[in-house]
ZAMARGU-4260 file (C-alpha; in steps of 0.2 Angstrom, whole numbers, plus 5000, padded with zeros to 4 digits):
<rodrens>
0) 5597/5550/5422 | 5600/5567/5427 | 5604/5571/5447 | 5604/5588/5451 | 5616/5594/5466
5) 5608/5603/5479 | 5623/5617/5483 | 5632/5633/5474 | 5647/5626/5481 | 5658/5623/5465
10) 5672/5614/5477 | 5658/5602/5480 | 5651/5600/5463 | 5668/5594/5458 | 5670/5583/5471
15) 5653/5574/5468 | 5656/5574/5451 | 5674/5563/5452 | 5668/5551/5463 | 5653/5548/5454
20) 5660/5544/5439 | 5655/5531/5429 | 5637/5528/5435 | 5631/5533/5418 | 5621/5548/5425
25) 5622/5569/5421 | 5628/5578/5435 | 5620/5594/5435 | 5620/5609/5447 | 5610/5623/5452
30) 5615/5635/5439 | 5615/5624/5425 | 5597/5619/5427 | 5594/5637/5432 | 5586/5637/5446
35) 5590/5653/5460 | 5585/5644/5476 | 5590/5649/5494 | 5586/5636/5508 | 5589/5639/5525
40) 5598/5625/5534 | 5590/5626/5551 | 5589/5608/5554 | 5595/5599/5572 | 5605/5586/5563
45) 5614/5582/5546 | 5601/5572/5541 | 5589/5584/5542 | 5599/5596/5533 | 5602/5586/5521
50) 5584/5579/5517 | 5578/5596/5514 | 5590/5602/5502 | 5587/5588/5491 | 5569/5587/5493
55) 5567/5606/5490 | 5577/5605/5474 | 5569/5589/5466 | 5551/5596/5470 | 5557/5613/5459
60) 5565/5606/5444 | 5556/5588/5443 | 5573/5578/5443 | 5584/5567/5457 | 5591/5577/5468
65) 5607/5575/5479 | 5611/5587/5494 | 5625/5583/5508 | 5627/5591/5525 | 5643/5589/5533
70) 5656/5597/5545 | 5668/5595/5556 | 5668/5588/5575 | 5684/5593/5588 | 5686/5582/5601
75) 5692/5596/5613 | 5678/5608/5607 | 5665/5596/5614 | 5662/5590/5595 | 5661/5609/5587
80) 5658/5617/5575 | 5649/5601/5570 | 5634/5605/5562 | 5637/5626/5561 | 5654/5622/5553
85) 5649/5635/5537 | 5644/5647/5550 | 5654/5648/5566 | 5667/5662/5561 | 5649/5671/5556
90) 5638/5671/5541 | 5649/5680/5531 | 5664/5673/5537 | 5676/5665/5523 | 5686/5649/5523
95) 5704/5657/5530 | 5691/5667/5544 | 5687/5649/5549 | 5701/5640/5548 | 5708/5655/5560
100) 5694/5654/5572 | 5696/5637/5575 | 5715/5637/5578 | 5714/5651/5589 | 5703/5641/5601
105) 5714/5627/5597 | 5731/5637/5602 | 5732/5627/5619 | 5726/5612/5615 | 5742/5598/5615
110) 5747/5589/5604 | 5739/5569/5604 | 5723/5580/5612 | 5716/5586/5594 | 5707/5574/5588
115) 5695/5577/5575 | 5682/5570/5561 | 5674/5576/5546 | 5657/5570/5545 | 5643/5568/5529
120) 5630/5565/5528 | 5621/5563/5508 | 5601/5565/5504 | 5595/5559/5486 | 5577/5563/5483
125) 5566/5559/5472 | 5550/5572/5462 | 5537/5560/5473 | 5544/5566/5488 | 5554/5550/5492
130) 5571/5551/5501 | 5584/5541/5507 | 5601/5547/5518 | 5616/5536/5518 | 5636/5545/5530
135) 5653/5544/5530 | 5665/5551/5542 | 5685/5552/5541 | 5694/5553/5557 | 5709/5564/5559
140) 5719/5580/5570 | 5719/5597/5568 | 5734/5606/5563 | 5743/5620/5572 | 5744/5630/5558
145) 5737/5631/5542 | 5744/5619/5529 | 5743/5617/5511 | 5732/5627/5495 | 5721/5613/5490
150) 5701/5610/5493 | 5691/5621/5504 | 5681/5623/5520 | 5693/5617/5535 | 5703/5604/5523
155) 5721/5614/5525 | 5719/5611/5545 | 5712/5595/5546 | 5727/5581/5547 | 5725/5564/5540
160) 5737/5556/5552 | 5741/5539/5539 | 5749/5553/5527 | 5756/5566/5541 | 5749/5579/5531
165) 5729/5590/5529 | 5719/5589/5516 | 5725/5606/5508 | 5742/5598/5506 | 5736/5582/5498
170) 5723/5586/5486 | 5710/5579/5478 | 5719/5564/5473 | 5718/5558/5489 | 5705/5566/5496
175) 5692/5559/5485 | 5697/5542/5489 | 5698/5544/5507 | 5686/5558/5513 | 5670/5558/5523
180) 5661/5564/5506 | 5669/5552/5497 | 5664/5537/5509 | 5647/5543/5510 | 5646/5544/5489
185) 5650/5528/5485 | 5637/5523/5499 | 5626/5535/5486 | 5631/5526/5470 | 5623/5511/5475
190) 5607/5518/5478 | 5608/5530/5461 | 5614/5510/5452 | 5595/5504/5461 | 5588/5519/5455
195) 5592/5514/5438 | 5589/5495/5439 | 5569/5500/5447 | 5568/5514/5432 | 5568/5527/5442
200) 5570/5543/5432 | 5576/5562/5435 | 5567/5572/5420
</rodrens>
């Protein structure tokens, strides 16, 4: 079975390819396949987000596809940046321009008031145009400053209040145990395992 993943982000593709390991499938991205595609994410929800990069991508190369939308929900932001989490510093904003944004308008929030969740949301589509979602979300805090090297996206200010410390300081060792992308994958491995039982085939 081959599964391409729906996203040119190679901190995902690693991600998605360690938890995934052992279900006897090819993980394959976007350029190994070869395919230049550019899919706007205009969608109202996750779901929706994530249904049309995985259907988009299985309809152009003929194989399984798997696309997640996630982001990251701040209690004292009224649940933002939360779906516009890639864009709310600005299109071409980088990780650090991010991370930056969000701490400034986080400068006077105490602490015990920054509660926050990652949350995820995974499509896997099929050729036929079949598609099924399934989501995991990791509670946690924002940090006050930013913390640690590792990951990407918001990880080195998102706390993980069991360890004391963000996902940038803990690393993937952790984080692919523990994530929301990690609980909604495993949620995915059991529908890629019925995949296989039913004969279901990427090509």
């Amino acid at each position: 079975m081959e599964i391409v993943v729906a996203t040119k982000n190679k901190g995902k593709i690693k991600e998605i390819r360690e938890v995934l390991k052992g279900i006897d499938a090819e993980i394959l991205s976007l350029d190994e396949i070869g395919l230049e595609i550019e899919i706007e994410e205009d969608g109202r929800t996750y779901s929706e987000n994530a249904v049309k990069k995985a259907a988009e991508v299985a309809k152009r190369s003929g194989r399984i596809s798997l696309a997640d939308d996630s982001g990251l929900e701040i209690d004292a932001l009224n649940g933002k940046p939360g779906i516009n989490s890639s864009r709310f510093a600005g299109i071409n904003a980088d990780d650090r321009e991010r991370n930056l944004k969000i701490l400034e308008m986080m400068k006077d929030v105490p602490h015990g008031k920054r509660g926050a969740r990652f949350r995820c949301v995974i499509a896997i589509a099929e050729p036929n145009g079949k598609s099924y979602t399934c989501e995991g979300v990791c509670e946690g805090e924002i940090a006050e400053s930013i913390r640690g090297d590792k990951g990407f996206g918001y990880d080195p200010i998102f706390i993980i209040p069991e360890y004391g410390k963000t996902f940038g300081e803990l690393g993937p060792e952790v984080k692919d145990k523990i994530s929301h992308r990690a609980k909604a994958l495993e949620k995915a491995k059991e529908l890629i395992k019925g995949f296989k039982r039913s004969g279901i085939r990427g090509f």
